[in-house]
C-alpha positions in Angstrom: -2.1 19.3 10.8 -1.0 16.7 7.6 1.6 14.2 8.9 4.8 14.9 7.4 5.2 13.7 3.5 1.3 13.5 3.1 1.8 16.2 0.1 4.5 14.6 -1.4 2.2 11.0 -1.9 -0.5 13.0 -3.6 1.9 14.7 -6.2 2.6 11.0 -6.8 -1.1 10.1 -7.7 -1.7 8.6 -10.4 2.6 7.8 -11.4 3.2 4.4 -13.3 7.2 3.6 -12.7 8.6 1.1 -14.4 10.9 -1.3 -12.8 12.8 -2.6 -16.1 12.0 -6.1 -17.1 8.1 -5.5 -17.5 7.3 -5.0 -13.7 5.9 -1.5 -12.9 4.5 0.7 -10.0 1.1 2.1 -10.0 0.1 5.1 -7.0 -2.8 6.3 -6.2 -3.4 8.7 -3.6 -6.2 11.1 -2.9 -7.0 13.3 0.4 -9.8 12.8 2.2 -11.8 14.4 5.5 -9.5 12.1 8.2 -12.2 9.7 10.1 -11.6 7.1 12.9 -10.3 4.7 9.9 -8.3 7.3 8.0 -7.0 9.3 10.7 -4.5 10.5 8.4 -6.9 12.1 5.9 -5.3 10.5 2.7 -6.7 7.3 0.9 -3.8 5.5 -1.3 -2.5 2.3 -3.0 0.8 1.8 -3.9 1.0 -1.2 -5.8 3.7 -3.5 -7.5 2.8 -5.5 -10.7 4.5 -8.3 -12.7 4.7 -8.2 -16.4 1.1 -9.5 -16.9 -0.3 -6.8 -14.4 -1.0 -9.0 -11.5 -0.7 -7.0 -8.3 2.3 -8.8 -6.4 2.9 -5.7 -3.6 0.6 -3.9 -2.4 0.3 -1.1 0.7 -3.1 0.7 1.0 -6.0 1.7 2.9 -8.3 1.9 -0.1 -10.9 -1.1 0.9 -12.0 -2.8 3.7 -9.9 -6.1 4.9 -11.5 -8.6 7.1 -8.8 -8.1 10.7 -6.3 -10.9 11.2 -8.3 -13.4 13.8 -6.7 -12.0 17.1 -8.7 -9.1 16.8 -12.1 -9.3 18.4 -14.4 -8.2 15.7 -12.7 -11.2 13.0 -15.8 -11.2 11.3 -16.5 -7.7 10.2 -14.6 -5.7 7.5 -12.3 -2.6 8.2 -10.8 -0.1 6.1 -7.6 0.2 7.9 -3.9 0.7 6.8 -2.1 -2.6 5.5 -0.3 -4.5 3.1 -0.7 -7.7 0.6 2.6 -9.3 1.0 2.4 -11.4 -2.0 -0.4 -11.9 -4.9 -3.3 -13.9 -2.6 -2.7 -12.2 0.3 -5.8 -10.7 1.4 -4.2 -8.1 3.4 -2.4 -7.8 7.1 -2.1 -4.6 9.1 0.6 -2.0 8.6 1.3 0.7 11.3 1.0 3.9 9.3 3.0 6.8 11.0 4.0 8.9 7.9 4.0 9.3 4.8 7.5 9.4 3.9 7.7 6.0 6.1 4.8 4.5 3.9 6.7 5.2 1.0 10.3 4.3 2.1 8.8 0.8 3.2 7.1 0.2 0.6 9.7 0.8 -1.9 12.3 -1.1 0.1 10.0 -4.3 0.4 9.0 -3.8 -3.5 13.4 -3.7 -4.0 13.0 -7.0 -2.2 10.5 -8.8 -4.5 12.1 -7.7 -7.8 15.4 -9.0 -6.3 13.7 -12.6 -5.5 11.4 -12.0 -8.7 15.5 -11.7 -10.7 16.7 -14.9 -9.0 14.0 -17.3 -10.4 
């Protein structure tokens, strides 16, 4: 059984929103056979840009992220759900329980950087 809103992210694959002042969205989202790193069954990216395309948001499970230092293989790679919090963040966990929650937080946090982004 899909978690709940999993359909509603792919119909978004592939979208470009613009969010006025030359910052835009970009999602991708494709299904996939769920595994032990993508128990969900859906790969996706949902990313925020500035005007000159530089990723400044990003939530995804699309490529593998070397795990925070606390966790006991540090020195491997893991696809696993997360988030780049600004543009040189390399990635830190996010706890993936739905769709519609992936997209809601996502959204709300990209809200946040356009409002800090209009305050320079």
């Amino acid at each position: 059984m899909r978690s709940p809103g999993i359909d509603t992210l792919l119909e978004l694959n592939g979208s470009i929103l613009d969010q006025e002042h030359g910052y835009w969205i970009k999602i991708e989202a494709h299904a996939v056979d769920p595994s032990a790193d993508i128990p969900h069954g859906v790969r996706y990216s949902l990313t925020l840009h500035n005007p000159s395309g530089k990723r400044i948001l990003g939530y995804d499970n699309a490529h593998g992220v070397k795990p925070p230092k606390k966790f006991k293989f540090a020195g491997q790679r893991f696809t696993y759900d997360h988030r780049h919090r600004h543009a040189s963040d390399r990635g830190v966990p996010y706890e993936f329980t739905d769709a519609h929650q992936l997209l809601s937080d996502f959204f709300l946090e990209a809200d946040k950087v356009l409002e800090d982004a209009k305050r320079r």
